[in-house]
N, CA, C and O atoms as a CHARMM CRD file, in Angstrom:
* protein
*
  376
    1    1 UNK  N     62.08800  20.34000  51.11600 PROA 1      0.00000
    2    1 UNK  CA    62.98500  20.99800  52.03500 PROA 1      0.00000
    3    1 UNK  C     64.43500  20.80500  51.59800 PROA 1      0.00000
    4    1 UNK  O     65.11400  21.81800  51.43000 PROA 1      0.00000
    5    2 UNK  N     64.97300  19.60400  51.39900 PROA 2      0.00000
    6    2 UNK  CA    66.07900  19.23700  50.56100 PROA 2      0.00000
    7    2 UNK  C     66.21000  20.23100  49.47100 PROA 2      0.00000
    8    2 UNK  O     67.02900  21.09400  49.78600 PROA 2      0.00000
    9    3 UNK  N     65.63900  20.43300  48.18000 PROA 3      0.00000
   10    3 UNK  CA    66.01200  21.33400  47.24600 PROA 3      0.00000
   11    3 UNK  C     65.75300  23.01100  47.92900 PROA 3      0.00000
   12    3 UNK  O     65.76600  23.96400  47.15100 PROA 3      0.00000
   13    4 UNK  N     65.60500  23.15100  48.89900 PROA 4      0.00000
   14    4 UNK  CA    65.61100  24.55000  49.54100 PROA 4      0.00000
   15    4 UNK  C     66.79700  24.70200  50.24900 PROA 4      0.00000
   16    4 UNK  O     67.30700  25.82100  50.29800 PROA 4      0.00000
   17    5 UNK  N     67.47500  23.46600  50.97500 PROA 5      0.00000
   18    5 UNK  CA    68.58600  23.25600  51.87600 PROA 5      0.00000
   19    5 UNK  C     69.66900  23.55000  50.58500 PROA 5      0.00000
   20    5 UNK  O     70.51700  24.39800  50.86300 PROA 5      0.00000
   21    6 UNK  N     69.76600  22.91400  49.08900 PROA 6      0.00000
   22    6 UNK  CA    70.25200  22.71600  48.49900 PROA 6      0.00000
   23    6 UNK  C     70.77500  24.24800  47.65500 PROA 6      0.00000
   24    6 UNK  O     71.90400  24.68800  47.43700 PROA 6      0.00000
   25    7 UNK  N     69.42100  24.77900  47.32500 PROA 7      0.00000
   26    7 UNK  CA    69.69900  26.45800  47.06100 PROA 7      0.00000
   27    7 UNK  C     70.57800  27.15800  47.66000 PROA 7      0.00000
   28    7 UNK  O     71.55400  27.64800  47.09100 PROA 7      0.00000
   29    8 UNK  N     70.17100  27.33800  49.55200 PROA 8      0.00000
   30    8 UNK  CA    70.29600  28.06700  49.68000 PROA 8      0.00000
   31    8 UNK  C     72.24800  27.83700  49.84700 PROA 8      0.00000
   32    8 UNK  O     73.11000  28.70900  49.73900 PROA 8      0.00000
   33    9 UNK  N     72.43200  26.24800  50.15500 PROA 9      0.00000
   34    9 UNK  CA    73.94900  26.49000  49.57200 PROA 9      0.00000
   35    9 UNK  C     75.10900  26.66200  48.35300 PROA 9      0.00000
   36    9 UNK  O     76.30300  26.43500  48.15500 PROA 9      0.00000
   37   10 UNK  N     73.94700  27.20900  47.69200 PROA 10     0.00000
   38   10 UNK  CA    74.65900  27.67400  46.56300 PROA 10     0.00000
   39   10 UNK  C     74.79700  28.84800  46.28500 PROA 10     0.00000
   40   10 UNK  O     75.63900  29.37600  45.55900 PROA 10     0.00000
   41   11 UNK  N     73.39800  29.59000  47.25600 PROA 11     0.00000
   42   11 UNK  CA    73.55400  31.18000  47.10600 PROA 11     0.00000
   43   11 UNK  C     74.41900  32.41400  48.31500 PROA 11     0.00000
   44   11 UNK  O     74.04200  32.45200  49.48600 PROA 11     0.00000
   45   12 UNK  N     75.21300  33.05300  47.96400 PROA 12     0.00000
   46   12 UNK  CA    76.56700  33.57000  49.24700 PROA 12     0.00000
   47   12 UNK  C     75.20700  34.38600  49.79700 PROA 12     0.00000
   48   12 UNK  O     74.07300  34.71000  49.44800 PROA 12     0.00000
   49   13 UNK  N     76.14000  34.47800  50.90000 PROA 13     0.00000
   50   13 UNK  CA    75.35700  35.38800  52.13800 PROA 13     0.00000
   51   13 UNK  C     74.71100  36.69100  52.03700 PROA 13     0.00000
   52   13 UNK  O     73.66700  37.17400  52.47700 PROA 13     0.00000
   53   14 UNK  N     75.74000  37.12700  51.26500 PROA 14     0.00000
   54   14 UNK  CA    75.38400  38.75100  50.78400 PROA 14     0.00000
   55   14 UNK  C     73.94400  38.97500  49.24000 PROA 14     0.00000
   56   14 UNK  O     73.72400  40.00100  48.59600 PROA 14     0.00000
   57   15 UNK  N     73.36800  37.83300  49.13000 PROA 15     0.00000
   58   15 UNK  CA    72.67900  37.97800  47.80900 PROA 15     0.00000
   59   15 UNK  C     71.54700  37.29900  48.78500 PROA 15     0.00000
   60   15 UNK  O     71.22300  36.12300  48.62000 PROA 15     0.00000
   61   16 UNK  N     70.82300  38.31800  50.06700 PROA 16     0.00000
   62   16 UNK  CA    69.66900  38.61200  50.43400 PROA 16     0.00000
   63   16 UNK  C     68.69700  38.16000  50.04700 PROA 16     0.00000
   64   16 UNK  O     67.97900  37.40500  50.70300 PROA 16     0.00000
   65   17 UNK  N     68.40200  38.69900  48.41800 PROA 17     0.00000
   66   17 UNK  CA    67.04000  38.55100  47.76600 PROA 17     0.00000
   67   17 UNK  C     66.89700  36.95300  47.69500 PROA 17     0.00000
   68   17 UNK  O     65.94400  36.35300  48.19300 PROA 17     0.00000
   69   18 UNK  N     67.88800  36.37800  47.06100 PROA 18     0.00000
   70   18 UNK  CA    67.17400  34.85400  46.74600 PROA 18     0.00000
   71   18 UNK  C     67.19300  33.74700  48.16100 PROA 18     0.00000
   72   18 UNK  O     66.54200  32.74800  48.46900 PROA 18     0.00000
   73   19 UNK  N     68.32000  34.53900  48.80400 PROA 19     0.00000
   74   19 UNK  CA    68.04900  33.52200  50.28500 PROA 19     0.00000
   75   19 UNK  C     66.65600  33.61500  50.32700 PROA 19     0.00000
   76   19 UNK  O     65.81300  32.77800  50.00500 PROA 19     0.00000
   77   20 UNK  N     66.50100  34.99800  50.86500 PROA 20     0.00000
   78   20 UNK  CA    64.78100  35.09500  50.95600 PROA 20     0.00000
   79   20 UNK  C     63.78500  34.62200  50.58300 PROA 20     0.00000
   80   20 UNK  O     62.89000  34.23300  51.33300 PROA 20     0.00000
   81   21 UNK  N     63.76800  34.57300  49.33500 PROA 21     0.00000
   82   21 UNK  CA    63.21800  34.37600  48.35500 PROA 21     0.00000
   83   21 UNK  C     62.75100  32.14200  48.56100 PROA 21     0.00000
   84   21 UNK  O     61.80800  31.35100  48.58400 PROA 21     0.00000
   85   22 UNK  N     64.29500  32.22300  48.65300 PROA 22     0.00000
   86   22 UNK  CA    64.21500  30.36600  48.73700 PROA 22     0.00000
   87   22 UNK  C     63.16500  30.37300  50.50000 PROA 22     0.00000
   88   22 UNK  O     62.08600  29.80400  50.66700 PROA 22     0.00000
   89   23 UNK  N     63.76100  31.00300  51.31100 PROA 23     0.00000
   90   23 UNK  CA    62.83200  30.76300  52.46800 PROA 23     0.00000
   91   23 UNK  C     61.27600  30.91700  52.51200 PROA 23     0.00000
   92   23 UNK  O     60.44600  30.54300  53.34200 PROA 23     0.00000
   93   24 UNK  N     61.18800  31.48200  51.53100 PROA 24     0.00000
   94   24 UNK  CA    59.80600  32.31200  51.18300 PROA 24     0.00000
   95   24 UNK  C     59.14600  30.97300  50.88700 PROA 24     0.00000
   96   24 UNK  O     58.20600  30.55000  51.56000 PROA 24     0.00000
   97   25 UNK  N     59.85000  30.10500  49.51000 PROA 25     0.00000
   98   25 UNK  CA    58.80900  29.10100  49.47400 PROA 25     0.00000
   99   25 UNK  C     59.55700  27.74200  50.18700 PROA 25     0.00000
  100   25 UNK  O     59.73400  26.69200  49.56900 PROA 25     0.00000
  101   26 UNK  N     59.83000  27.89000  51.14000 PROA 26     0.00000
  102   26 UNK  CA    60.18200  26.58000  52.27400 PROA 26     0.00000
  103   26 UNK  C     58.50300  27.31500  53.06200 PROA 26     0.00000
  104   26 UNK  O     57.57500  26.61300  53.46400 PROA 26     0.00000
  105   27 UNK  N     58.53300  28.43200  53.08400 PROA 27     0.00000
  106   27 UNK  CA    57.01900  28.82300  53.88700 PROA 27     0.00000
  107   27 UNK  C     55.85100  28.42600  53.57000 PROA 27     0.00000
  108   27 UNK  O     54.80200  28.26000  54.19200 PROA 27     0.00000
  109   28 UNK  N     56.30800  28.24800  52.10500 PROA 28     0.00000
  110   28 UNK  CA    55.03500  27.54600  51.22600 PROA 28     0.00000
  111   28 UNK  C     54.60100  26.27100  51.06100 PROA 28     0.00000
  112   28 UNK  O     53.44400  25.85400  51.01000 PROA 28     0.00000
  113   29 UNK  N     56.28100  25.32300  50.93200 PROA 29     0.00000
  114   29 UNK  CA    55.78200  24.22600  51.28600 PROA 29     0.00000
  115   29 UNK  C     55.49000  23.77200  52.31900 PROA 29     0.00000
  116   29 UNK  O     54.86800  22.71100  52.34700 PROA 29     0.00000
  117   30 UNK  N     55.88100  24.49500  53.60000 PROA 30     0.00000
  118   30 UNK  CA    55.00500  23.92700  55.11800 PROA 30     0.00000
  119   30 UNK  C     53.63200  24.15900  55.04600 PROA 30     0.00000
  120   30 UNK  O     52.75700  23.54000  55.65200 PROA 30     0.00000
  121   31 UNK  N     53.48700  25.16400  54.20500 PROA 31     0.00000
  122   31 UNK  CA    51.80700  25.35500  54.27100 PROA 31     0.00000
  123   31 UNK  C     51.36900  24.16800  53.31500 PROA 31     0.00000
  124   31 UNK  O     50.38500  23.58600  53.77000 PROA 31     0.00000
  125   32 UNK  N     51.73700  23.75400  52.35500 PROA 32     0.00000
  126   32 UNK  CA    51.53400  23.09800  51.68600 PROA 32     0.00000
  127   32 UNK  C     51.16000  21.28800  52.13300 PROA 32     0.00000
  128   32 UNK  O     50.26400  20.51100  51.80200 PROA 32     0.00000
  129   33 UNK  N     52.15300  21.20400  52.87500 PROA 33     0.00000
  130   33 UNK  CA    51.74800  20.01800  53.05100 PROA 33     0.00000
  131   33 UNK  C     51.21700  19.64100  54.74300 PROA 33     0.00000
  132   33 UNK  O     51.46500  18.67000  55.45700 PROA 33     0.00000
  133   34 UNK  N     50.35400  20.93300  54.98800 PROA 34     0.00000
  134   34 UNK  CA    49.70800  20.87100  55.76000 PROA 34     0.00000
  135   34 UNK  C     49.88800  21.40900  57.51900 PROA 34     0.00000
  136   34 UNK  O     49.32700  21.16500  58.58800 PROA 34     0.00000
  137   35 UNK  N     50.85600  22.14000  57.10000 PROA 35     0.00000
  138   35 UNK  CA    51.35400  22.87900  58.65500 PROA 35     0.00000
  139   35 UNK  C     51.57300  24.46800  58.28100 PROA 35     0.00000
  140   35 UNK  O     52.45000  25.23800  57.88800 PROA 35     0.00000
  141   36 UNK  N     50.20100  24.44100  58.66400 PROA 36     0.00000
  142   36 UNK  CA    49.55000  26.42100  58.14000 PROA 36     0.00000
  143   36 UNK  C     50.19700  27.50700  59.03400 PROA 36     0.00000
  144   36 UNK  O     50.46400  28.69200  58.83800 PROA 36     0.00000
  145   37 UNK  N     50.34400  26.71000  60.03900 PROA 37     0.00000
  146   37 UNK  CA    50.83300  27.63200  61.13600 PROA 37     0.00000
  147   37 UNK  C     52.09500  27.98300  61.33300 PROA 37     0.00000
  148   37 UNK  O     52.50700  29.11800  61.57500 PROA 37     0.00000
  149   38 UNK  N     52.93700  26.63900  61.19100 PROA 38     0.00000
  150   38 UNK  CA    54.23000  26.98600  60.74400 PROA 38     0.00000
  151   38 UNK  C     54.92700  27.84300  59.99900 PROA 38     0.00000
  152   38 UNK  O     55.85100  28.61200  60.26300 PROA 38     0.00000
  153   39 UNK  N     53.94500  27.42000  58.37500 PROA 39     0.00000
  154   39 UNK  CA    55.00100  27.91400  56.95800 PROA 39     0.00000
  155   39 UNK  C     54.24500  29.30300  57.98000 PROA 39     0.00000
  156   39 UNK  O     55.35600  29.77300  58.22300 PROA 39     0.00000
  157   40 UNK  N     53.53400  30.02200  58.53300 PROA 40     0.00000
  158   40 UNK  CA    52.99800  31.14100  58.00400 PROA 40     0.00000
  159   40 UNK  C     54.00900  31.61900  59.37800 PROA 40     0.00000
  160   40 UNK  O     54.26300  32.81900  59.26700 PROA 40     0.00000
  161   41 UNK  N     54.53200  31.12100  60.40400 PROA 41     0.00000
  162   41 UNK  CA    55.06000  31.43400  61.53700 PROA 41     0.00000
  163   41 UNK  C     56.22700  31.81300  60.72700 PROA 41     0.00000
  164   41 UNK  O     56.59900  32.98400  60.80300 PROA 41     0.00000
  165   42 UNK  N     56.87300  30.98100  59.94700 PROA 42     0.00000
  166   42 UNK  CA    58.45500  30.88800  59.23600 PROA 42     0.00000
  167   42 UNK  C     58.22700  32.27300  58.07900 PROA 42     0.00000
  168   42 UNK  O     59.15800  33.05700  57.89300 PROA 42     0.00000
  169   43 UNK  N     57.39400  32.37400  57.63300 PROA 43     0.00000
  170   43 UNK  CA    57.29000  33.90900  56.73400 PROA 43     0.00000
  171   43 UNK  C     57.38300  34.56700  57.01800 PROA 43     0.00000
  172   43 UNK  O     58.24700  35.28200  56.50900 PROA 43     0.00000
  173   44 UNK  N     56.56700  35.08500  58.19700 PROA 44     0.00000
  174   44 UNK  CA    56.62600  36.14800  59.09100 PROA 44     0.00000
  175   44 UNK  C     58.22100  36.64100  59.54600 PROA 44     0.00000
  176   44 UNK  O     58.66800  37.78400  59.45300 PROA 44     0.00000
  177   45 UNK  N     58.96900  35.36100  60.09100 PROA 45     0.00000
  178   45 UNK  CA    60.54900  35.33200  60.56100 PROA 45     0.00000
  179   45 UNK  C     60.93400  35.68300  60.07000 PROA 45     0.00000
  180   45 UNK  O     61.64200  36.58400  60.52100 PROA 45     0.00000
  181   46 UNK  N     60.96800  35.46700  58.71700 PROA 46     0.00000
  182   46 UNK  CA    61.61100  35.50600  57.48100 PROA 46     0.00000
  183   46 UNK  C     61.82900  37.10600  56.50100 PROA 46     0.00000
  184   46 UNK  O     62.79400  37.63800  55.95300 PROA 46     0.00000
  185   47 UNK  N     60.44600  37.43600  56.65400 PROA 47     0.00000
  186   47 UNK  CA    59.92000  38.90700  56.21000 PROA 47     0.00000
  187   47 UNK  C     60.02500  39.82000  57.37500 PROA 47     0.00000
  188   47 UNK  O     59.69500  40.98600  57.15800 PROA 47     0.00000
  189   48 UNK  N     60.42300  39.50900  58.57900 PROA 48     0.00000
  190   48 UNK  CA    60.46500  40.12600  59.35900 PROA 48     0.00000
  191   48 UNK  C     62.26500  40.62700  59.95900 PROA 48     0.00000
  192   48 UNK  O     62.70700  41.49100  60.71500 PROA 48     0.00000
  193   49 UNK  N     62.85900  39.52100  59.11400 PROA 49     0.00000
  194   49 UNK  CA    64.43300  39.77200  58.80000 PROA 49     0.00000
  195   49 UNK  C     64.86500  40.59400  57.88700 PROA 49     0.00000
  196   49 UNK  O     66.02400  40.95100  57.67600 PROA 49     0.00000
  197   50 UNK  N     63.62500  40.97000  57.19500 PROA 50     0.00000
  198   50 UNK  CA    64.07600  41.61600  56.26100 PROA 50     0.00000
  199   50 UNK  C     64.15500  43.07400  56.37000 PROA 50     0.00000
  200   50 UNK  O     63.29100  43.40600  57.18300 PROA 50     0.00000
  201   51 UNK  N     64.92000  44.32500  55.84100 PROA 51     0.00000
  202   51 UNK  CA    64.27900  45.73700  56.62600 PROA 51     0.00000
  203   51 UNK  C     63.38400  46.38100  55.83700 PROA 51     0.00000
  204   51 UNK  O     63.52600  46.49300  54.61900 PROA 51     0.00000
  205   52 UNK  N     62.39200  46.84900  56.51200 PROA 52     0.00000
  206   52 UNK  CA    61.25800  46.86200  55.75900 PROA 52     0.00000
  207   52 UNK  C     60.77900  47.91900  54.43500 PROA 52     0.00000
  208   52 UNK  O     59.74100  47.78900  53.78500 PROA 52     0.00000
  209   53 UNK  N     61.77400  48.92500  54.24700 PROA 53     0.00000
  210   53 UNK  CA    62.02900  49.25200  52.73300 PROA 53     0.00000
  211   53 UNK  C     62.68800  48.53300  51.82700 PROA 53     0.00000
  212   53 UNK  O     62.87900  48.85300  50.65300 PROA 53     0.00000
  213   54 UNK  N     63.16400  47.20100  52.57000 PROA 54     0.00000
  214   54 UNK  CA    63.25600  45.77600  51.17500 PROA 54     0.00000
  215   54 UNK  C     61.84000  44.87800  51.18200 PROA 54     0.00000
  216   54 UNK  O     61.52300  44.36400  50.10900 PROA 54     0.00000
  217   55 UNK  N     61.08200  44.69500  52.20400 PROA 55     0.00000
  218   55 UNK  CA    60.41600  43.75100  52.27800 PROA 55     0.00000
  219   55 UNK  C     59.30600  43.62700  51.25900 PROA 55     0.00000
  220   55 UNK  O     58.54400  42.69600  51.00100 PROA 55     0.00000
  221   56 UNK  N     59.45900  45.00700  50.68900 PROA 56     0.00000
  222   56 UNK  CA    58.06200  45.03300  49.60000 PROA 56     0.00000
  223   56 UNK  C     58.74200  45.37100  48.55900 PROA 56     0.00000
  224   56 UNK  O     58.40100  46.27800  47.80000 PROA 56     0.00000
  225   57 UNK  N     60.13800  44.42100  48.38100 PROA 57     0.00000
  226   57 UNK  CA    60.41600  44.18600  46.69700 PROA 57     0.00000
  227   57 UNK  C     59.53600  43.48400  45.92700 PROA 57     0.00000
  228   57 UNK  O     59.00400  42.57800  46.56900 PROA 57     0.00000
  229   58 UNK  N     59.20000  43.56000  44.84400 PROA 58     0.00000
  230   58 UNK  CA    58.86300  42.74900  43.80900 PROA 58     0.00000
  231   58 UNK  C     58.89600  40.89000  44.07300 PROA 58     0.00000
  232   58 UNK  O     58.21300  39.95900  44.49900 PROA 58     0.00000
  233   59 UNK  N     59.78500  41.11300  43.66800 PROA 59     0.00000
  234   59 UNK  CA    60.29200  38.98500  43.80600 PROA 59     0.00000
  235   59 UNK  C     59.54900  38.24600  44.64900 PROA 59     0.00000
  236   59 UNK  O     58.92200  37.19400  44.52800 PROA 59     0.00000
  237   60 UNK  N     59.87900  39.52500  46.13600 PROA 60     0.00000
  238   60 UNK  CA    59.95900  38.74200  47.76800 PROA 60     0.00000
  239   60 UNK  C     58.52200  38.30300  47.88200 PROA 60     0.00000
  240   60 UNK  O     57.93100  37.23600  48.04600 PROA 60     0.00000
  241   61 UNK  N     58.04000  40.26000  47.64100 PROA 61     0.00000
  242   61 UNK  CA    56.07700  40.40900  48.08500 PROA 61     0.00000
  243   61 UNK  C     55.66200  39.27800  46.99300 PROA 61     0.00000
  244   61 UNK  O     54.81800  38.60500  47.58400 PROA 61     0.00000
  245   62 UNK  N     55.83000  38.76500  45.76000 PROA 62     0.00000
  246   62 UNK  CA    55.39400  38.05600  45.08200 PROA 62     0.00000
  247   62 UNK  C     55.34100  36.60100  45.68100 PROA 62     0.00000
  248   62 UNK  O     54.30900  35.94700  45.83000 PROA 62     0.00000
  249   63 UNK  N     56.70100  36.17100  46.02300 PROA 63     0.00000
  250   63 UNK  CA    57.03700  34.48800  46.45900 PROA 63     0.00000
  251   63 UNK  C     56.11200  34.29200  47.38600 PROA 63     0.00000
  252   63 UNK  O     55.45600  33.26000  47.53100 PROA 63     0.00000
  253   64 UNK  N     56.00000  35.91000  48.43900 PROA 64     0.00000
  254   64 UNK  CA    55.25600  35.23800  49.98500 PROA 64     0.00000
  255   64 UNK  C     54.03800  35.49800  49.77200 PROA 64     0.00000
  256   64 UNK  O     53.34800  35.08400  50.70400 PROA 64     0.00000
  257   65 UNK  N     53.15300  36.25000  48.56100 PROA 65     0.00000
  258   65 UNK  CA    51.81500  36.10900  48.61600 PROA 65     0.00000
  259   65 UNK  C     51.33400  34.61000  48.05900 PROA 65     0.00000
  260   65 UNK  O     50.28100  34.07000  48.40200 PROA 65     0.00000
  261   66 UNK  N     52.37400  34.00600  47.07300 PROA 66     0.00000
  262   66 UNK  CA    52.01200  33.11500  46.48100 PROA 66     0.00000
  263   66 UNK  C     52.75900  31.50300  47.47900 PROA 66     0.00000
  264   66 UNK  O     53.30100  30.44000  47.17500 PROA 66     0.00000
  265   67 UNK  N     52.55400  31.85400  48.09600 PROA 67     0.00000
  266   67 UNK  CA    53.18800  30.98600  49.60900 PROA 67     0.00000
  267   67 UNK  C     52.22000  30.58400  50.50700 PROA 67     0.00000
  268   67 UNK  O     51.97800  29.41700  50.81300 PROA 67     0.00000
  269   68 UNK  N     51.55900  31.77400  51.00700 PROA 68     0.00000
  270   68 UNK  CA    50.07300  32.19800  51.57400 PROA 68     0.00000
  271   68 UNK  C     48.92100  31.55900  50.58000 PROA 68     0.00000
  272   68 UNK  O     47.91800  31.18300  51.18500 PROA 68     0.00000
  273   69 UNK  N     48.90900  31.41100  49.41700 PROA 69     0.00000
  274   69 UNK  CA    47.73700  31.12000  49.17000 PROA 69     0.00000
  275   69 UNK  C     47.36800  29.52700  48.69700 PROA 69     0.00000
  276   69 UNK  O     46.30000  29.02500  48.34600 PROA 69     0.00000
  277   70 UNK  N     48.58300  29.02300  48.82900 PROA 70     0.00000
  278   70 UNK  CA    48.72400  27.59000  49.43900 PROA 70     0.00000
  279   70 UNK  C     48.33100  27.00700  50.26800 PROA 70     0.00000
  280   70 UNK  O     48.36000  25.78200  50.38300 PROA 70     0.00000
  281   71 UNK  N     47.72300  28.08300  51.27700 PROA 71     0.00000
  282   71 UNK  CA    47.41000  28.05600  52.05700 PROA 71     0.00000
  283   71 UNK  C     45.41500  27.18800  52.10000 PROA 71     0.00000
  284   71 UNK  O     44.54000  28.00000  51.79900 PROA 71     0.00000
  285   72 UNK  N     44.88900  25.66200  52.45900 PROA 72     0.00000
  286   72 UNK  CA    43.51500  25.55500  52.12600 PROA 72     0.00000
  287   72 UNK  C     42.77000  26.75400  52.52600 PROA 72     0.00000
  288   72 UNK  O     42.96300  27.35300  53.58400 PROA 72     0.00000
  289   73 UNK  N     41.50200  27.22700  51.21000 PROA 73     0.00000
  290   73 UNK  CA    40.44300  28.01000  51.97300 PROA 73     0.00000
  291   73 UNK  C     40.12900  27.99200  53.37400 PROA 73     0.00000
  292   73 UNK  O     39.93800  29.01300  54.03300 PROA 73     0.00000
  293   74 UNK  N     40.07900  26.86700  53.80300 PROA 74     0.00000
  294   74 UNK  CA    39.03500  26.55400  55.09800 PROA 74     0.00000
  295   74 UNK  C     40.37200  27.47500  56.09300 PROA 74     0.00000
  296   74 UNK  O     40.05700  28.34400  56.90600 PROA 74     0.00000
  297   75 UNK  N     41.45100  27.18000  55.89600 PROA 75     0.00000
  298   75 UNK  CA    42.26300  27.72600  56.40700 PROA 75     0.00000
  299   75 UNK  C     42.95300  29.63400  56.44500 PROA 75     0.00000
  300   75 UNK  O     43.62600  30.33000  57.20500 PROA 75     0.00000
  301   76 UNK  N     42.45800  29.73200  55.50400 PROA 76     0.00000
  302   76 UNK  CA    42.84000  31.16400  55.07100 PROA 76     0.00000
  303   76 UNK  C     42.70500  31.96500  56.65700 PROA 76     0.00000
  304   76 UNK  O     43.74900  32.39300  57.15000 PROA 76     0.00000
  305   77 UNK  N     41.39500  32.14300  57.41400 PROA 77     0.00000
  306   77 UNK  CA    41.21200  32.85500  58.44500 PROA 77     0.00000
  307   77 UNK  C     41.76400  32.56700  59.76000 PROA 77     0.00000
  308   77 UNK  O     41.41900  33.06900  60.83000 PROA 77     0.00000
  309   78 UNK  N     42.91600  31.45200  59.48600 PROA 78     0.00000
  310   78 UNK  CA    44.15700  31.68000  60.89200 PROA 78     0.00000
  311   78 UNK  C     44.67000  32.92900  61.02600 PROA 78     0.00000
  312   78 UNK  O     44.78500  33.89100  60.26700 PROA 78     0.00000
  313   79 UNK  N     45.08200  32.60400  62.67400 PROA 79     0.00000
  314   79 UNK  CA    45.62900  34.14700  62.93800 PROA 79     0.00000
  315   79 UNK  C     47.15200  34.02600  62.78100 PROA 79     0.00000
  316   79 UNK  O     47.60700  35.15200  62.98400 PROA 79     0.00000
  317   80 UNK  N     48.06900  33.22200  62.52800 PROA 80     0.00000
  318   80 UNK  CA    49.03800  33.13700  61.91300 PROA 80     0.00000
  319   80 UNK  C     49.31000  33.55300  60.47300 PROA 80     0.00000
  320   80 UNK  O     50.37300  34.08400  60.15000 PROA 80     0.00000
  321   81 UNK  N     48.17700  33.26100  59.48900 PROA 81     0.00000
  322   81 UNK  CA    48.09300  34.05100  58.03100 PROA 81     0.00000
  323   81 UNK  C     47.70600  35.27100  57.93800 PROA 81     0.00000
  324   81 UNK  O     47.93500  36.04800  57.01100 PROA 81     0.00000
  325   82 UNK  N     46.87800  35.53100  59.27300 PROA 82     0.00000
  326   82 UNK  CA    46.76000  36.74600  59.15000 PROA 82     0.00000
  327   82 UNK  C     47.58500  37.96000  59.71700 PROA 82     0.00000
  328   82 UNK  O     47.47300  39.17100  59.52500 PROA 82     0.00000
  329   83 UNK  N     48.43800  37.23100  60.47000 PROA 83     0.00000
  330   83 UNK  CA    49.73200  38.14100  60.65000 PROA 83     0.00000
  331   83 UNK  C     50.62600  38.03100  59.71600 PROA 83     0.00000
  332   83 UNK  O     51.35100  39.00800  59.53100 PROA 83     0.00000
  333   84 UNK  N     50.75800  37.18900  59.13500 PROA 84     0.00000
  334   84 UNK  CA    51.70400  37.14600  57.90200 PROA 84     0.00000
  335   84 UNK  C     51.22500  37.97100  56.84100 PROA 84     0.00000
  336   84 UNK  O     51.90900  38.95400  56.55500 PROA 84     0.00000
  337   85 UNK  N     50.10300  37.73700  56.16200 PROA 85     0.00000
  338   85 UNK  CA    49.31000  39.09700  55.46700 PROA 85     0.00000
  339   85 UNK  C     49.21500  40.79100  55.81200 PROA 85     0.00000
  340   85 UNK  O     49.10100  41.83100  55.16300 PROA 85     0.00000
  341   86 UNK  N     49.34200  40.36400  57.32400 PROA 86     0.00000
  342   86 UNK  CA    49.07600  42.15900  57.78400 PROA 86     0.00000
  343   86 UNK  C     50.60700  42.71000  58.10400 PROA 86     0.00000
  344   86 UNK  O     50.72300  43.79000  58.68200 PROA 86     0.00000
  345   87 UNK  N     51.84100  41.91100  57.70000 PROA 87     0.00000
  346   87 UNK  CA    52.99700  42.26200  58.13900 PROA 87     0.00000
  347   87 UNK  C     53.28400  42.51700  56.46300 PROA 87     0.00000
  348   87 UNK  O     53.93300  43.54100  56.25300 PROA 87     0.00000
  349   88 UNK  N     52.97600  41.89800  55.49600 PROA 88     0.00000
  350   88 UNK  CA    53.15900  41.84700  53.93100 PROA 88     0.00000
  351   88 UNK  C     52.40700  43.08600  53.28100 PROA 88     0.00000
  352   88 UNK  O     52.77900  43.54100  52.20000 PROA 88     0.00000
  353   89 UNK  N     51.07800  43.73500  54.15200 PROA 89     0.00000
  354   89 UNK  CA    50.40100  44.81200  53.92400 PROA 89     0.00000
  355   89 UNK  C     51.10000  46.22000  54.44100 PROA 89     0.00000
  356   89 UNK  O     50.91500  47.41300  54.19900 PROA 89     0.00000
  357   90 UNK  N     52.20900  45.28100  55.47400 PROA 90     0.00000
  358   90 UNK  CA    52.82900  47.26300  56.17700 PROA 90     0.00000
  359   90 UNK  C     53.54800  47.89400  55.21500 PROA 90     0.00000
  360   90 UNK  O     54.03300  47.17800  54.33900 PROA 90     0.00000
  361   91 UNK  N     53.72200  48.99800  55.17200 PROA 91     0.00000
  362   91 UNK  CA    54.44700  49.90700  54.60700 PROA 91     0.00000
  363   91 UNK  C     55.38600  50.67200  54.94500 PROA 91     0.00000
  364   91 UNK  O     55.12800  51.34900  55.94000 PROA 91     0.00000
  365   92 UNK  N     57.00600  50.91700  54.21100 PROA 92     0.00000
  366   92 UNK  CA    57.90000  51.19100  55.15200 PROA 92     0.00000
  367   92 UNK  C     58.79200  50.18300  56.12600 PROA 92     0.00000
  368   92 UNK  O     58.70700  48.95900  56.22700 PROA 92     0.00000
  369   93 UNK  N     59.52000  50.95000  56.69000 PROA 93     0.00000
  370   93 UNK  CA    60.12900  49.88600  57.90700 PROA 93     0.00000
  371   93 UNK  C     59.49900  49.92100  58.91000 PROA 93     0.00000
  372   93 UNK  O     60.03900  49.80800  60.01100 PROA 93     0.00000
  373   94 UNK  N     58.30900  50.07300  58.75900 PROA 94     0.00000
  374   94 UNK  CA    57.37800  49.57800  60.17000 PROA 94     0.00000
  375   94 UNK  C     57.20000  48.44500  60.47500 PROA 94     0.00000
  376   94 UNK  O     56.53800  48.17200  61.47600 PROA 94     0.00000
């Protein structure tokens, strides 16, 4: 969390993508070290700040699928990942 706190004060306000991007895997490491519900609550926030003809850039859709799958198997079928997945699947600014 420290080297995410640390990024994101280095990156200005107006350069979107990597804020994002850094929040993307702060989502990952909550999933990571064991709070599925969280990182996947904080992605959602996160991707959901975003407007949604950016949200399926390259970089972003990449960081937060690979965020999600940090996620343990046994865990995959929360309904928190699975709103985070079905918000990463919309298309458009829907």
């Amino acid at each position: 969390m420290r080297a995410q706190d640390a990024a994101l004060a280095v990156y200005p306000a107006r350069n979107w993508q990597a804020r994002t991007q850094v929040e993307l895997h702060r989502a990952g490491v909550l999933i990571r070290s064991g709070d599925v519900d969280e990182g996947a609550r904080h992605l959602v926030r996160v991707l959901g700040a975003v407007p949604g003809e950016l949200r399926h850039d390259g970089l972003l859709h990449h960081s937060a699928v690979m965020s999600l799958k940090m996620a343990p198997p046994a865990q995959a079928a929360r309904a928190s990942i699975a709103e985070a997945r079905e918000l990463l699947a919309a298309k458009g600014d829907a």
